[in-house]
N, C-alpha and C positions, 0 to 999 in steps of 0.2 A: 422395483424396476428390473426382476430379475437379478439371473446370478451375475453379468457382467454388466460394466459403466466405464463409462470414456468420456476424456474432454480433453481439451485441447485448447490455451492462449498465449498471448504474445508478448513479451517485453516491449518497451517500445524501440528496443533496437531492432526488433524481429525475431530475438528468439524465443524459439517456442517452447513452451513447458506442457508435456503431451503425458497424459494418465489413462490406462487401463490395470480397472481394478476387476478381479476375479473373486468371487465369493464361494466358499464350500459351506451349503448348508447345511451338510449331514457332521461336520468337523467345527465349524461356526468360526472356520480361518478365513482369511480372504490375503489375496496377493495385488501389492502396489505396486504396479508396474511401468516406470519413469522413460520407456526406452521408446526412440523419438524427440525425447529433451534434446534444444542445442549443445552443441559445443560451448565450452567453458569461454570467456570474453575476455579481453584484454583491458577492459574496466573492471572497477570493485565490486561487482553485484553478482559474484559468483558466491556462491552458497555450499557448503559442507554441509554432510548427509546429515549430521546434529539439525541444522535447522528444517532440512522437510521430515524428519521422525517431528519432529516436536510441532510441526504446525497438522501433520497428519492426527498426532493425538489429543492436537484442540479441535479438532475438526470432526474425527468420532465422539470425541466425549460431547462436542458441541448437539450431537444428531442424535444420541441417546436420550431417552426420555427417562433417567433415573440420574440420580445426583451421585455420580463417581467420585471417588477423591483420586486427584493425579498421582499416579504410580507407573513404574515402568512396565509391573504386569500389562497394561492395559492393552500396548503393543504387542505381547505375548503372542495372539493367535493370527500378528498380521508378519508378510513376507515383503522383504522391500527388493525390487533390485531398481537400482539407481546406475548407469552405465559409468564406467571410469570417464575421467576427464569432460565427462558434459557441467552444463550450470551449474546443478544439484548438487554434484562430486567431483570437484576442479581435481588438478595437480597441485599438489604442495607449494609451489609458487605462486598459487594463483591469490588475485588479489580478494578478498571476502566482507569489506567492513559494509557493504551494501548489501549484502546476502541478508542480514539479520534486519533488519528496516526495510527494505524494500521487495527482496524476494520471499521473501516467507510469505508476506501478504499475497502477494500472487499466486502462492502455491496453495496457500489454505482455497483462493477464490476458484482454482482452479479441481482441489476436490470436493466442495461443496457442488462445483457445475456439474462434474459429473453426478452426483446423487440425485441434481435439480434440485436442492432445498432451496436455494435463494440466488437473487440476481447479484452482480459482484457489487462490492464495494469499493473505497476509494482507491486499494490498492496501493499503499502508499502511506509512507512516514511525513515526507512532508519534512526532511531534515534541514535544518537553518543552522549556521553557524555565524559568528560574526567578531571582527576584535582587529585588536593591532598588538605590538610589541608588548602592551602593559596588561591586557586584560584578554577574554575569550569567552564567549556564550555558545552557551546549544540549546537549542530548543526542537522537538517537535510539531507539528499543526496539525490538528485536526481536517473531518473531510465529513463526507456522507455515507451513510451504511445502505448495504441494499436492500432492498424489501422483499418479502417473503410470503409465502401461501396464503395467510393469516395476519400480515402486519405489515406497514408503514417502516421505511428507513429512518433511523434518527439522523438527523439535521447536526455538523457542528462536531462530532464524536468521533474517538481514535477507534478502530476497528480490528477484531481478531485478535493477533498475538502481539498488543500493545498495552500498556497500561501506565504510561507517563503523565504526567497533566503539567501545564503550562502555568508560567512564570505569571502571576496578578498585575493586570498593567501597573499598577501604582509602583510595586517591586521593583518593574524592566527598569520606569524613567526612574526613579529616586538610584537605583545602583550601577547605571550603563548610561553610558553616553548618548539616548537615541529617543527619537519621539515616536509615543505610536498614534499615527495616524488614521487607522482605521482598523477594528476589530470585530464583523459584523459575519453573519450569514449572507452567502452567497445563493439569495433570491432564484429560484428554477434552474439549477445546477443538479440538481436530482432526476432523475430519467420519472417519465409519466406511466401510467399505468393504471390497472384495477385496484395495485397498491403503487404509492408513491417514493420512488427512490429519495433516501434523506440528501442538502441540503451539505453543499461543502461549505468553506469560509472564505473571507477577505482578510487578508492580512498586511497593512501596508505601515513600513517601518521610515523614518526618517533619520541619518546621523545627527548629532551633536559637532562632530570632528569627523577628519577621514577614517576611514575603517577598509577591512576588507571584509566581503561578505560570502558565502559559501552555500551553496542550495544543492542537495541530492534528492531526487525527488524520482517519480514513475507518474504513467498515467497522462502526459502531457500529451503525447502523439495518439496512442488509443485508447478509444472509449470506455468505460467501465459501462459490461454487457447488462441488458435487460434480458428477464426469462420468462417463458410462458408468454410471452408476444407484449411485454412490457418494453417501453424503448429504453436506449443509454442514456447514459450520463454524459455531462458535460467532462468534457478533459479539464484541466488544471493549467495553469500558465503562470511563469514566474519572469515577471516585467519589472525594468530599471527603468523609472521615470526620469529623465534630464532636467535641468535647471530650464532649458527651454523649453521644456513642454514636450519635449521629443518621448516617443516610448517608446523601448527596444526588448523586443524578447530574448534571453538571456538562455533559454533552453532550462532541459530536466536536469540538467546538470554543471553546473559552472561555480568556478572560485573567480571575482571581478572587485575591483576598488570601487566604491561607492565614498562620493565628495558631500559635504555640508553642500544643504537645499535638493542632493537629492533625496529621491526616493525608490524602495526597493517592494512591490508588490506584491503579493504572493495570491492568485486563485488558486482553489483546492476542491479536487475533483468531488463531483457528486456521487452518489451511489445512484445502482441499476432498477428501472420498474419492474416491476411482477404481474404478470397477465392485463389481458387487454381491456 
């Protein structure tokens, strides 16, 4: 694609995470170039420079067609500048536990786009938390991967620089207070195309007793892009069903009391199609 590449995407608070990459082919360096990125946030989804190095060198290693082993050589022939105080590179105060689950995904999706290798994926952890006084759960959720020149997105699957896997339902109800209600693929949540964006999940939880419930999550407000004239993906939505039947969207982000009879849903974004 030549010696430069650029892309450009959104949080869905609006901020942007904006990449020009520079290649010397005579030297075989190439320079990352972050400037453009927003301003640091006054949420936890600010990110230190640790995590776009480490999703940059899954994302070449990812593109090479030889089997590397991770070293920090790898980085050697690349140049970063990341601006002070944006996203990327907050201030020492700034809040970060969202940085590592939520922003890296974004950033890896974001230089894949610029290569063009593939459409995004779910972009997104998917983090759950849940508990009262006596106990505390974490969980991650799975989503949809994007599809690419050559292949289909998988359906259901953590993506990029994740590698958790999830509690066996039998596990959650026998040692937690809560029923699960529904654990299935979320049916055409995958963006269309020549290849087919994979296939986020359903995830719907019910208490035993009161709890509080916690969801940080991304990808709710925008789409996870399709490439090569593949369309998006569906966004993701994380819904508190009522005892009455009422359902209330709860946003990408909220800590909320959830009562015995409710329930707490969770949709999980699809990934992006790939050509037409």
């Amino acid at each position: 694609h030549g010696s430069r590449a650029h892309a450009i995407d959104y949080m869905d608070d609006g901020t942007p995470i904006e990449l020009t990459i520079d290649i010397d082919k005579d030297t075989g360096s190439a320079r990352f170039d972050f400037t453009g990125t927003g301003p640091q946030v006054l949420g936890n989804h600010n990110a230190p420079p640790a995590v776009t190095y480490s999703a940059v060198i899954y994302s070449l290693r990812s593109l090479v067609g030889l089997d590397i082993p991770l070293n920090q050589g790898c980085l050697a022939p690349v140049e970063f500048i990341i601006p002070p105080n944006c996203l990327l590179n907050p201030s020492d105060d700034a809040g970060v536990v969202g940085g590592n689950v939520l922003t890296s995904q974004r950033v890896v999706d974001v230089v894949l786009r610029a290569f063009k290798a593939c459409a995004a994926s779910q972009g997104c952890m998917n983090n759950l938390t849940f508990g009262d006084k006596k106990f505390g759960y974490y969980e991650t959720i799975a989503g949809g991967a994007g599809a690419g020149p050559t292949w289909h997105g998988r359906s259901g699957v953590h993506t990029h620089c994740t590698n958790t896997r999830i509690t066996d339902p039998e596990i959650l109800e026998r040692r937690y207070p809560v029923v699960l209600r529904q654990f299935a693929l979320r049916t055409g949540s995958g963006g269309t195309g020549k290849h087919m964006g994979g296939d986020g999940v359903i995830r719907e939880i019910e208490p035993l007793r009161p709890l509080v419930m916690s969801i940080l999550s991304e990808r709710r407000t925008l789409h996870p892009y399709g490439l090569a004239g593949g369309q998006e993906a569906k966004c993701g939505r994380n819904l508190l069903i009522r005892k009455d039947g009422v359902v209330v969207n709860i946003g990408g982000r909220c800590s909320t009391s959830i009562d015995v009879g409710e329930r707490l849903r969770l949709e999980t974004p699809g990934g992006g199609g790939y050509g037409k």
